[in-house]
Every structure is written in C-alpha cells, then in structure tokens.
matplotlib code that plots the C-alpha trace (Angstrom):
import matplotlib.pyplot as plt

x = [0.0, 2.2, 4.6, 1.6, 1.2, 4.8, 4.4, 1.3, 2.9, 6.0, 4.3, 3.0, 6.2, 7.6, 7.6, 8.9, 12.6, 13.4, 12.0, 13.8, 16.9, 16.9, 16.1, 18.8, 21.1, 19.6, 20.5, 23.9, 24.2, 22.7, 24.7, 27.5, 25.8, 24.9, 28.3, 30.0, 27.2, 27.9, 31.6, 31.3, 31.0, 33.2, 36.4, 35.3, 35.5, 38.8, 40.3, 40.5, 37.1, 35.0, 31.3, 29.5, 31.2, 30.8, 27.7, 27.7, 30.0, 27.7, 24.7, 26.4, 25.2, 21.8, 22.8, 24.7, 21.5, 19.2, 21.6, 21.7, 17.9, 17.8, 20.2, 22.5, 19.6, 18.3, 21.5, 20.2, 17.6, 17.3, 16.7, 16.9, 17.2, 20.5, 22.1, 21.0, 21.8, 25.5, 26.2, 25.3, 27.7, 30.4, 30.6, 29.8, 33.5, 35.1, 32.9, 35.0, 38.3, 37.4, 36.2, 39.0, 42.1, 41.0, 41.8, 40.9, 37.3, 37.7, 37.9, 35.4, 33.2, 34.1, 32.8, 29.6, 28.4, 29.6, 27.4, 24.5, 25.0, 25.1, 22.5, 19.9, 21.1, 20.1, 16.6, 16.0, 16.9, 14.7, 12.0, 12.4, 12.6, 9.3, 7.6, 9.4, 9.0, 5.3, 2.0, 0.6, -2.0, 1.4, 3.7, 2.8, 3.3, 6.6, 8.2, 6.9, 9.0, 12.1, 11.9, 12.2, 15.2, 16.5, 15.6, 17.0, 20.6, 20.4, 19.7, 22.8, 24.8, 25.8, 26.6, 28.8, 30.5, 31.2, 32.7, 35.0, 35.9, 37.0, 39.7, 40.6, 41.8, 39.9, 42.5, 43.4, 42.4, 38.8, 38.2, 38.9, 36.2, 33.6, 34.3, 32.4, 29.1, 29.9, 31.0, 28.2, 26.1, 27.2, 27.6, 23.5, 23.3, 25.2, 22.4, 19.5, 20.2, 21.0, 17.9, 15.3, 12.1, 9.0, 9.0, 6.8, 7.1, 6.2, 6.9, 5.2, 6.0, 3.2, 4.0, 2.2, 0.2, -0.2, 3.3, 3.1, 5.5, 7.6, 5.4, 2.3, 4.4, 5.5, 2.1, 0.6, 3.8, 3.0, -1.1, -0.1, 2.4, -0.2, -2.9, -0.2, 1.6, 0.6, 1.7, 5.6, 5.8, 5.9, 7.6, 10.4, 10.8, 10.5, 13.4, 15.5, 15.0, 16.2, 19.1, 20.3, 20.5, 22.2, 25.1, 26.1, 23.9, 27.1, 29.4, 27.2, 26.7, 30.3, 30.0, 27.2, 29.6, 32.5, 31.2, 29.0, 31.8, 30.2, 29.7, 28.8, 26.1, 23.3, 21.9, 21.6, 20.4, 17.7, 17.1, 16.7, 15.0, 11.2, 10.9, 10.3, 8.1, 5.6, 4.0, 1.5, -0.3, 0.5, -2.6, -5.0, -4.5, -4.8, -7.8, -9.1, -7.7, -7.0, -4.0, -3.2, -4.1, -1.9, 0.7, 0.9, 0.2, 3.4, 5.6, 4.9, 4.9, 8.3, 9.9, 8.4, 10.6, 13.6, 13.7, 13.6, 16.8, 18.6, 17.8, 19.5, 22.2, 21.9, 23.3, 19.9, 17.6, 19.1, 18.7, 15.3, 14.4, 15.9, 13.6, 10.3, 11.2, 11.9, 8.7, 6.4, 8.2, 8.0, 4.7, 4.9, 6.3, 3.9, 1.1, 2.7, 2.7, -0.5, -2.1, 0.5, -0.9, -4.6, -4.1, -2.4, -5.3, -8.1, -5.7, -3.9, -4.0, -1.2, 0.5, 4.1, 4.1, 2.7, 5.4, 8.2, 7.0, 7.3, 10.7, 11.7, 10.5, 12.4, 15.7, 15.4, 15.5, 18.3, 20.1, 19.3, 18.9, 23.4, 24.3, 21.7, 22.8, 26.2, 26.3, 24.0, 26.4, 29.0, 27.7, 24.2, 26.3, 24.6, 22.1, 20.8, 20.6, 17.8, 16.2, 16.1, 14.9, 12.3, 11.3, 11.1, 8.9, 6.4, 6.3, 5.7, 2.8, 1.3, 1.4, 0.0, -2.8, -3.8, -4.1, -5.9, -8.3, -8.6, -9.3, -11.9, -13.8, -13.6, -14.9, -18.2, -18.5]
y = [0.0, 2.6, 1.5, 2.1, 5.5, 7.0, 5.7, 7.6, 10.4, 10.3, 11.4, 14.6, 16.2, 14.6, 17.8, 19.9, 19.1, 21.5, 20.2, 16.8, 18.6, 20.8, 17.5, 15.5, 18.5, 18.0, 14.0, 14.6, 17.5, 15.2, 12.5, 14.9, 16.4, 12.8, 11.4, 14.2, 14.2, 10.3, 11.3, 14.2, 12.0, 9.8, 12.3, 14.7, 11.3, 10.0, 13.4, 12.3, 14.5, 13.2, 12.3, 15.1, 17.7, 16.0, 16.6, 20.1, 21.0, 19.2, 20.7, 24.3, 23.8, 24.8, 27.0, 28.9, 28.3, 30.1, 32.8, 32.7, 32.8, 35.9, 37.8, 37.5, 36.1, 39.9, 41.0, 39.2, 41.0, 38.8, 35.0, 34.1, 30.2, 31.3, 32.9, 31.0, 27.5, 29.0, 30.3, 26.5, 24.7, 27.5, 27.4, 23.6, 23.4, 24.8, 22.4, 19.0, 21.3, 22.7, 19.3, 17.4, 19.7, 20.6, 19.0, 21.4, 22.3, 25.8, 24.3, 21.8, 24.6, 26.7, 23.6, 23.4, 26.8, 25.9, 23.2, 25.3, 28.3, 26.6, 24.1, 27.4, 28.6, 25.1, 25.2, 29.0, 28.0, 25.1, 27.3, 30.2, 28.0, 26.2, 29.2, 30.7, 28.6, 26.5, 27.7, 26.9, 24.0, 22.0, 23.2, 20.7, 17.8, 19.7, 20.1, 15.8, 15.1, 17.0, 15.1, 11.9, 13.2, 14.3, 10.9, 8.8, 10.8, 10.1, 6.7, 6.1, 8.4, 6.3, 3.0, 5.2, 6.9, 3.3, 1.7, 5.0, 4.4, 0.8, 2.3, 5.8, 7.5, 11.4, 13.3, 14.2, 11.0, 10.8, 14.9, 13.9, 11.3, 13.4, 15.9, 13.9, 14.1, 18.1, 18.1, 16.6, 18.8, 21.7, 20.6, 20.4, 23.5, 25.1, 23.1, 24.4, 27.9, 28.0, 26.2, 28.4, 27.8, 30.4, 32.0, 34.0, 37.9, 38.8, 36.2, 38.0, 36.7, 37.4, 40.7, 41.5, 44.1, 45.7, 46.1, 45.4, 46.8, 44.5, 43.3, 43.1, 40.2, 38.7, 38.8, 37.3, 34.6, 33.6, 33.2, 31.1, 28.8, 28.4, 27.0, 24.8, 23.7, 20.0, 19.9, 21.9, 19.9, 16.6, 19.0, 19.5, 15.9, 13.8, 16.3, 15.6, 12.5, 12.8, 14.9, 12.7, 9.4, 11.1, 12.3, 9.1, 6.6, 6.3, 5.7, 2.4, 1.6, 1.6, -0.7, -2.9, -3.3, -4.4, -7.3, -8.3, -7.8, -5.5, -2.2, -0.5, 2.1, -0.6, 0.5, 4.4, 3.2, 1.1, 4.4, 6.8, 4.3, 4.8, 8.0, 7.0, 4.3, 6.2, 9.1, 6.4, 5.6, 8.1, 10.3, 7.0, 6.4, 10.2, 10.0, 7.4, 8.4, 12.0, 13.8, 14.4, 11.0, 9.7, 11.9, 10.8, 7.3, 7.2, 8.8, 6.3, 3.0, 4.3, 5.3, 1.9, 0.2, 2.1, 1.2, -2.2, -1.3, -1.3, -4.6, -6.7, -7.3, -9.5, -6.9, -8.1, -7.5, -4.5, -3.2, -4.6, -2.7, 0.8, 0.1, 0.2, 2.5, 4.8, 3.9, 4.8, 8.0, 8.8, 8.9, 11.4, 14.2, 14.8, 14.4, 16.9, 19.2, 18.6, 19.8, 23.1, 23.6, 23.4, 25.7, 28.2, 27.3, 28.6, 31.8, 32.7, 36.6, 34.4, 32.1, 33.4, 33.2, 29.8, 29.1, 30.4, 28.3, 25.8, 26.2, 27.6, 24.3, 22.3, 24.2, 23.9, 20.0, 20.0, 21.8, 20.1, 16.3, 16.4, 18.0, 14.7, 12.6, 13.1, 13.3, 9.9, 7.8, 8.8, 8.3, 5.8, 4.0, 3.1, 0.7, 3.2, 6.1, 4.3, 3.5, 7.1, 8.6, 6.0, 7.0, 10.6, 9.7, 7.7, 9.7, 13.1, 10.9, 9.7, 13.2, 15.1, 12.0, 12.2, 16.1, 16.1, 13.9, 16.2, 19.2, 17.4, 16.5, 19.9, 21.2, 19.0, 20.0]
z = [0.0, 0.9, -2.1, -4.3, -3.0, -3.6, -6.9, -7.8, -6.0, -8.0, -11.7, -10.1, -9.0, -12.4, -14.5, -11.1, -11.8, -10.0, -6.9, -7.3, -7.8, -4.6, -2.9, -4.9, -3.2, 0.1, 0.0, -0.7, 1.7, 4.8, 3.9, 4.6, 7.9, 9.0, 8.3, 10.9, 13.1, 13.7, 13.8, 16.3, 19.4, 18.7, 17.7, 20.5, 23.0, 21.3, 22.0, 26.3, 26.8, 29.0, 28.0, 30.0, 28.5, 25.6, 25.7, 26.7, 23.8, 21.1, 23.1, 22.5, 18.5, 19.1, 21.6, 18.7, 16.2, 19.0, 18.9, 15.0, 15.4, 17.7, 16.3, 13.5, 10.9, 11.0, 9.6, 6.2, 4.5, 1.6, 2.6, -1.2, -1.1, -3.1, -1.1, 1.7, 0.3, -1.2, 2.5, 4.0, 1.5, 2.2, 5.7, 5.5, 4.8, 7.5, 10.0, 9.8, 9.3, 13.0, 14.1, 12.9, 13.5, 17.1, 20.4, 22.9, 23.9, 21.8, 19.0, 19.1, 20.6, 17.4, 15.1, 17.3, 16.2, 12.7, 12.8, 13.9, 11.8, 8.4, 9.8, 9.7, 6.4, 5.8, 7.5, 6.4, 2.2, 2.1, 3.4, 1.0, -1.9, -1.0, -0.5, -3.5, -6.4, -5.4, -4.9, -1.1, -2.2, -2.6, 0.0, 2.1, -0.4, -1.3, 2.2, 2.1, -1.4, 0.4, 3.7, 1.4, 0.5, 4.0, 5.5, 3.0, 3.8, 7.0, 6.8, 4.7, 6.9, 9.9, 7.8, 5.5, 8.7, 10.5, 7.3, 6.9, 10.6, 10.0, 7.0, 7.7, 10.7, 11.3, 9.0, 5.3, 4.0, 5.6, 4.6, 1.0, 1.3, 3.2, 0.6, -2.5, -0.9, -0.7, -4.3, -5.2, -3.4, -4.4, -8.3, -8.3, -6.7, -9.8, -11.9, -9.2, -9.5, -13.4, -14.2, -15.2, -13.4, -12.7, -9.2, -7.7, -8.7, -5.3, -2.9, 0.5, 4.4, 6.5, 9.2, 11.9, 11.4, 15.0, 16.6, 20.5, 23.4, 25.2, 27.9, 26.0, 23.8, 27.2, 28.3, 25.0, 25.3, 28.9, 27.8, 24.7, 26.3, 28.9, 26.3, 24.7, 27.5, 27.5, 23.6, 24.4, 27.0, 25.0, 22.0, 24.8, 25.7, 22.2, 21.4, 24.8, 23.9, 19.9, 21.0, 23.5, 21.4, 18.8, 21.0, 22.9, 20.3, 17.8, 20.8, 21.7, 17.9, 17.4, 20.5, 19.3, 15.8, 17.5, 19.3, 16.0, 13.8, 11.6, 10.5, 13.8, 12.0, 11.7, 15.0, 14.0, 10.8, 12.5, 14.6, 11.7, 9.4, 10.6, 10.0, 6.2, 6.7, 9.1, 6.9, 5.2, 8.6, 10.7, 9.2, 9.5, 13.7, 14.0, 12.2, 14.7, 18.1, 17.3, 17.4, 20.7, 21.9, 18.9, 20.3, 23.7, 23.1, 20.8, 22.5, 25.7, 23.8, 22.2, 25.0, 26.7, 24.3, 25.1, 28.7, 27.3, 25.3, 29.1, 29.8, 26.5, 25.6, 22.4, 19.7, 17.0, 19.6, 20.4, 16.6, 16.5, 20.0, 18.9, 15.7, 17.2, 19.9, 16.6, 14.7, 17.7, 18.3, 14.9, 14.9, 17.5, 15.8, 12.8, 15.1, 17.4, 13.9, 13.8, 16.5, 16.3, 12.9, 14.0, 17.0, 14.1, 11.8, 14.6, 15.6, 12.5, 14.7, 16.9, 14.2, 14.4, 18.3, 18.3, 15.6, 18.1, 20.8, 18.9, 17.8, 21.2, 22.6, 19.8, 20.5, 24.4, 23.6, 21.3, 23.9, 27.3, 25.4, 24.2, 27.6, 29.5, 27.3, 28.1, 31.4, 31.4, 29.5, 31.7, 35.2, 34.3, 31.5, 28.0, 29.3, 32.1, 29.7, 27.6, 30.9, 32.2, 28.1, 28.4, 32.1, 31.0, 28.1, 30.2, 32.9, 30.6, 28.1, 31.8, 33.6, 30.5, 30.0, 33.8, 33.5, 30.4, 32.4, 35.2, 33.2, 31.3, 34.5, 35.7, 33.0, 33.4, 36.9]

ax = plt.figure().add_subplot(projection="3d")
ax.plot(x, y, z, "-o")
ax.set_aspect("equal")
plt.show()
C-alpha cells in the first residue's frame, strides 16, 4: 500500500525538476551532515574528553542556532534560497576542518556553532525555496518530497561513517572522502540555480500588522504557552530524547559493531530508518484516536521500548528494539505538527508566536537532550541512559494523559 502511494505520488512532482533537484542537493548535503554528526561523538571522546562535556559542547550547536535565530539572521535581508543555500555549502567546509584539527574544547566549541549556523542557512533556504518557487496548495506535499530526501541521507549516513571508521583515521584521508558528498552537493546546486524555473514575482512573508510593546508580547507569550503547554511539553521531551541518542547513540553503535563484527552504523540506521516508513499511517491512527491522543500514546509505547533497550544485551535484539522505539516516536512528531498547525489554523491573529513556541520548545530540547545525554552515558552507562529517556517519556505521556483527564472533569463540573 504505501509503495503504491509513492508511486502515484511520483508522476505529479515529475515535470517539477526543479524540486527533485533541490532534494537531490539535500541527500547529498545530509549524507555529509549525518556522516559528521555520527563522527562528532566519537572524535570529541577519542580526543581524552570526557562524555559530560561532551555533551555540553555538542549541546552548544543549538545553543549557537538560537543565537543565530535571535540575532544575526536579522542582519540578512534577503533570505533568497540562493544565497542561503550557497552560505550553508560555504561554511559547511570549515565544519570538519574545526572538528577534525581541534583537540581542545575551543575548537570543538568553534565547530559546534559551525554546525548550527550553516544548519539554519540550511533550515532558512529550504524554506524560501518552498515558499518561493510552489503555490501553497502543494507546500505541504513539497516540504513531504524533500523530507524523502532528508531521510534517506540520514539513513545512509551512519553505515557510510562506521565503514569509513574501520579504513581511515579522522584526518586528510577521511576529509577527501567526506568531501564527495559536498561536491556533489554543491555541483547540483550550480544546476538548481542555473535552471530556469518560474518563481513568484512577489513572494510575500506574512507581518504583523499591529506592533506590541515588550510586555504586551510577554504577556501574550505567557497566555499562549499556557494554552499549549501540554503539547511543548511533550515537543520539549520527544526532542531531549532525539538529542540525547544522537550524542552518545554512535558511541554504543560503534560498541554494538564491534562485538558483531560488523559495520557498527546498523543501530543508528535502525534508529533513523522509521521516520520513512511512518507518513503512510501516521494520518489513519490520527484519524481514529485523534492527534493528541496519537501523540501521547506514541511517544509512551516508544519510550516503553527504550527502557527495554537497558535490559539486553543481544546486539539483534538490540537493533530490533531501537527500531520500534523509533517507529512509535516517529509517529509522535507529525502528530505533534499537527495539532501546532490546528491551534495556528483557529488563531492565524497568533501564528508566528505559536510558531516560536514551537521552535523555542524544539531548541530547548536539542540543547538540554546532548548536555543529559552526556552526562547519562558517563555516570548511568549506555544501558541506564535508555532507561532514564524511556522514564522521562512515560512519565511526561502519563502526567499530561492524567491532566488532560482532570481538566476534562472539571470542565463537566
């Protein structure tokens, strides 16, 4: 079934080249990303630093993106996907130059924000050109081809970055290989921006039309987060969690492939895998249960099956367990979309500072989840670190369920 419907979605993007090109670009660029994201950990570890601060320097990459956010993104008044996309391959360059030459903490620190500034160019191009180049009845379906594309790179990444592991040492050698995927990337972006497409003559972002002081935003801030507190709540942890099994996962992959005696990136494989496969049903048990249930009821089972993750030890199972624990949560996050899109879709008055929320949320849990999941894998060990993700998960999914609850009877009262 869900075969059948990527290939009758595949004729109707067939004449948008374009499209497939930006997303061929984006497959090669992630491949890139994912291959040093694996890497980071590991080279950061190998260096004699401990796994805390570890954590704490990869954690500073978001902290550096929030920063980008805030501040220096306002120094850009044209956001052309161009530009934009030319600045991410750029000053993709210097990042495994910075992560590989370094052995202090500054240095690593300096790839860190790197990482997180080109990773918004990256976020902030693929935007523009959506908006840019197709008409809002397909932006959805549009943003769907490109995550295709995202997912599939990041699949591919941690098997690529194990097997280069196993030959090359984190030097010349292993830059010249990471640089193909950049080459690559950046050959199609000579095509993408040469290519002669229509775009939009006026391509509009919406402003608000009232400016308010200071406290009056606060104000409006503290109401909002207040109505949506259940939904950033689970926002926060599903991304603690995400964050945190990215920093110390490739450490215990690379554990897991040693005693199987093979490539150590099947277990981040299995982890980013589901992500691709959920989109076909994700929409049907929302359908049924509704989105918030849908929500909390993945993001529990999932993180059920990571505390399970702490007690095995068989390598398969392990792979098998990280699997599920994936597919549940990924059902969590478009569902979580979801229900941020609706509240927009009822208040469109309030859109951008439900969107902020959002992505304040997101970023809090890219920053706390490296800096946890550091610290975790150094004093709980790999085993306990799954536990304590998958506590947090149920615990959160239970405390928001029984509080729903309660408001609801209140309400009848």
């Amino acid at each position: 079934m869900a075969l059948r419907r990527l290939q009758l979605q595949i004729p109707r993007f067939s004449t948008d080249k374009k499209l497939f090109l930006v997303g061929l670009m984006i497959f090669f660029f992630v491949v890139f990303d994912g291959i040093l994201m694996y890497l980071a950990p590991i080279i950061i570890t190998g260096a004699g630093i401990s796994a805390s601060v570890m954590g704490l320097i990869i954690g500073s990459s978001s902290v550096a993106g929030l920063l980008f956010d805030l501040f220096l993104c306002r120094a850009f008044k044209d956001t052309n996907y161009r530009r934009m996309f030319l600045l991410m391959l750029l000053m993709a360059t210097l990042y495994p130059l910075f992560l590989f030459g370094g052995t202090t903490i500054t240095f690593y620190l300096v790839a860190m924000a790197v990482w997180g500034f080109y990773y918004d160019f990256y976020n902030i191009g693929t935007l523009d050109f959506v908006g840019r180049t197709t008409e809002p009845s397909r932006h959805a379906s549009s943003f769907g081809v490109l995550r295709i594309f995202e997912g599939s790179g990041y699949l591919l990444a941690p098997l690529v970055a194990s097997i280069l592991l196993l030959y090359l040492h984190p030097g010349p050698r292993m830059l010249l290989a990471l640089a193909v995927p950049l080459v690559i990337s950046f050959c199609i972006y000579i095509l993408v921006i040469f290519r002669n497409v229509g775009e939009k003559d006026q391509f509009e972002r919406v402003e608000r039309a009232d400016a308010l002081s200071f406290f009056e935003e606060m104000h409006l801030w503290k109401m909002l987060a207040k109505m949506l507190l259940p939904i950033l709540l689970l926002t926060l942890t599903i991304n603690v969690i995400d964050a945190a099994i990215c920093t110390f996962g490739p450490l215990f992959s690379e554990q897991i492939g040693t005693s199987m005696g093979i490539s150590g990136g099947a277990f981040m494989a299995s982890y980013a895998l589901p992500p691709l496969l959920v989109g076909w049903i994700v929409g049907v048990i929302a359908r049924r249960l509704g989105m918030r249930r849908t929500a909390q009821g993945a993001i529990a089972l999932g993180s059920l099956f990571l505390i399970s993750i702490g007690f095995v030890t068989a390598p398969v199972l392990l792979i098998a367990l990280v699997f599920i624990a994936s597919f549940f949560l990924a059902i969590g996050w478009p569902s979580l979309n979801a229900i941020y899109t609706e509240q927009v879709n009822k208040t469109p008055e309030h859109s951008k500072e439900i969107e902020t929320l959002q992505d304040l949320f997101t970023n809090f849990g890219d920053i706390a989840g490296p800096i946890a999941g550091g610290y975790m894998a150094e004093y709980l060990g790999f085993a306990g670190s799954f536990v304590a993700l998958g506590v947090l998960g149920v615990l959160t999914a239970l405390m928001l369920v029984l509080a729903t609850a309660h408001d609801n009877i209140q309400q009848t009262k």
